[in-house]
Steps between C-alpha positions, in 0.01 A plus 500: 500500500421468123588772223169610461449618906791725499392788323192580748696407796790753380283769411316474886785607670572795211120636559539432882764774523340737181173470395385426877703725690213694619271429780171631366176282484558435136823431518436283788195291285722516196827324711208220628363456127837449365644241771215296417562554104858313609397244727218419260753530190714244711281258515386519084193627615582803194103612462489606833792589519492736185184592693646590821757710283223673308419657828784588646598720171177657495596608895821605424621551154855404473698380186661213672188359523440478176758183441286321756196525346657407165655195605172396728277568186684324277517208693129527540436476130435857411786563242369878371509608867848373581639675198286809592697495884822396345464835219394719811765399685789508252370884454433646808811258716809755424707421825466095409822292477567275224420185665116685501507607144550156382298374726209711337615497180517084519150508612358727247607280246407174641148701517514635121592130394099376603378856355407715191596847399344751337640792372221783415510735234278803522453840483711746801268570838265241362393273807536115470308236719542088504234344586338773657764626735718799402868474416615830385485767257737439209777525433513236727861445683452100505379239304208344656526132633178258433395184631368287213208509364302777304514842662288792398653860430374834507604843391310824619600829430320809610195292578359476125788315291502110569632208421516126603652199372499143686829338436588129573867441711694188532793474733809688379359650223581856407235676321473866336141654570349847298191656622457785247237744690130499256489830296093657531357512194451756283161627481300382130420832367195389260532578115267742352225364245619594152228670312271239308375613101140400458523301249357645103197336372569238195393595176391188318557528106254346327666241210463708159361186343350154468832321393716692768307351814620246688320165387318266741682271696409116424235456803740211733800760426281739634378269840898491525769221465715315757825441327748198605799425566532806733531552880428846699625589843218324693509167306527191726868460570692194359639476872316557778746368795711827566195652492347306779882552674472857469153514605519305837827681623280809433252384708697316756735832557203758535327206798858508654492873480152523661607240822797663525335855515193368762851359730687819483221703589416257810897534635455863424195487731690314782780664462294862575326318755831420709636842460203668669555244777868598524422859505224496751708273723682795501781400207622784253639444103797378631464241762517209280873626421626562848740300713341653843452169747138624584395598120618135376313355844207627468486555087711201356219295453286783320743575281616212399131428355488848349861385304347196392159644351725799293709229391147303403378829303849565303472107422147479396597873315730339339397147394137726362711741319692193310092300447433844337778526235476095413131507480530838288819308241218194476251694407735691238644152374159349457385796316745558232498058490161587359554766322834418305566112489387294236103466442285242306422541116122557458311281293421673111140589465270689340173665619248559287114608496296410184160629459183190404208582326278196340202390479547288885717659656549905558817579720853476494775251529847574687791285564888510500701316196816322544 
């Protein structure tokens, strides 16, 4: 018999003479479900028999157990499972031997190796769910182990404080995760008007004399001159490129924005939509999270589409939030472009307006002078 066989096959004849040493109905069901979790464990058929194990634990809850359905999931390619079985085990197994500790212990880290962890940082009695299912109130006792891939997190604390963060693993990477809890705002206490001085009528001061007015401005002085060699703020630019750059990220983040908004709202939508179902097929809050043979029977297909569409709306959250801030530094870079780089030189003219009065013509004559 190969290496990998033993381990069920020992632990049969251990929970044969513990675990199953009543002769209630459970005990009876939970005896059938786990000989077929071995025979089907024999044969490398480790989905069923991680299945069969499932339900034999959820009969009769005994820690030996627990290596079983470590080994069968993690030979059935679910690696955060196995290392939550081999965990369980290693705490609630006092009365194991050796040989079972590193047993366990060799299997937890063959099951860490394909993982993630996460260690979370946050506020004491503050409540911390992955992905939608609950794994503790911190401080949390373990680290928690991830497959890869990007994994949303969520703090709640006395029902008003939250936050959430989506975090990207890789396999055997070890990352440090804060989730601060949102302060409320303090309420804007509006500033009283100061008091506003009507303002004193002008007294205009008549010149004392002739020679102390001011004299007539030369009439095309008057009409107003256009000086050269000078450029305001709104003169044509020199170069318009990083304008245009700055322009069409603007324009291309806030589209992105919109899409992603209209997609978020639609998984948000589903995602409602699937909960009532769960609910009125008689599910509660935490169905989605439970190990119970019948809840993942007649659930695990509902809630795996309810994962995926939160997943969709953190994503499309997410990728909006990001289209927001780049279309917002576009249109900040095009603007000061415009505003501050270099502009073209107008041209130097003169406007001027000259009365005509002759014995043809009556009018006037106006033009610009270079």
């Amino acid at each position: 018999m190969s290496k990998r066989f033993a381990l069920p096959l020992l632990f049969s004849l251990t929970l044969a003479s513990s675990a199953f040493a009543d002769d209630d109905a459970a005990t009876k069901a939970a005896r059938s479900r786990f000989k077929e979790g071995v025979e089907f464990y024999d044969k490398g058929q480790f989905e069923n028999a991680r299945t069969a194990f499932l339900q034999a634990y959820a009969l009769k809850k005994h820690p030996a157990m627990l290596l079983n359905l470590g080994q069968s999931s993690s030979r059935s390619g679910h690696p955060a499972d196995a290392a939550k079985y081999f965990q369980q085990y290693l705490r609630e197994s006092p009365t194991m031997t050796d040989a079972q500790r590193k047993d366990a212990e060799s299997g937890l880290a063959e099951a860490r190796a394909k993982l993630g962890r996460v260690t979370v940082n946050a506020p004491t009695a503050t409540e911390i769910t992955v992905d939608g299912a609950v794994v503790g109130v911190t401080p949390l006792s373990e680290t928690i182990d991830l497959e890869p891939g990007v994994h949303t997190f969520r703090a709640r604390y006395a029902d008003s404080n939250n936050e959430s963060k989506s975090v990207s693993v890789t396999a055997g990477e070890k990352l440090s995760l804060n989730l601060p809890l949102q302060q409320a705002s303090a309420p804007v206490v509006a500033a009283k008007p100061a008091p506003v001085e009507e303002p004193k009528p002008a007294i205009a001061t008549p010149p004392t004399s002739t020679d102390e007015a001011t004299p007539p401005k030369d009439p095309r002085q008057h009409w107003g001159d256009m000086p050269g060699d000078r450029s305001g703020p709104l003169s044509p630019l020199v170069n318009w490129t990083p304008f245009w750059i700055g322009a069409g990220v603007a324009v291309a983040g806030g589209a992105l924005a919109v899409v992603m908004g209209i997609q978020k709202s639609s998984a948000e939508d589903n995602a409602t939509k699937v909960e009532t179902r769960i609910r009125d097929a008689g599910g509660t809050k935490g169905t989605c999270s439970s190990t119970n043979p019948d809840d993942v029977a007649r659930f695990g297909s509902a809630c795996s589409t309810l994962r995926k569409n939160l997943d969709t709306v953190d994503t499309d959250a997410t990728i909006g939030n990001v289209a927001i801030g780049v279309g917002i530094a576009g249109a900040v870079f095009a603007a000061g472009w415009f505003l501050f780089s270099e502009k073209k030189k107008a041209v130097a003219t003169n406007f001027h307006f000259t009365p005509v009065i002759n014995a043809e013509i009556k009018g006037a004559s106006a033009g610009f002078s270079f």
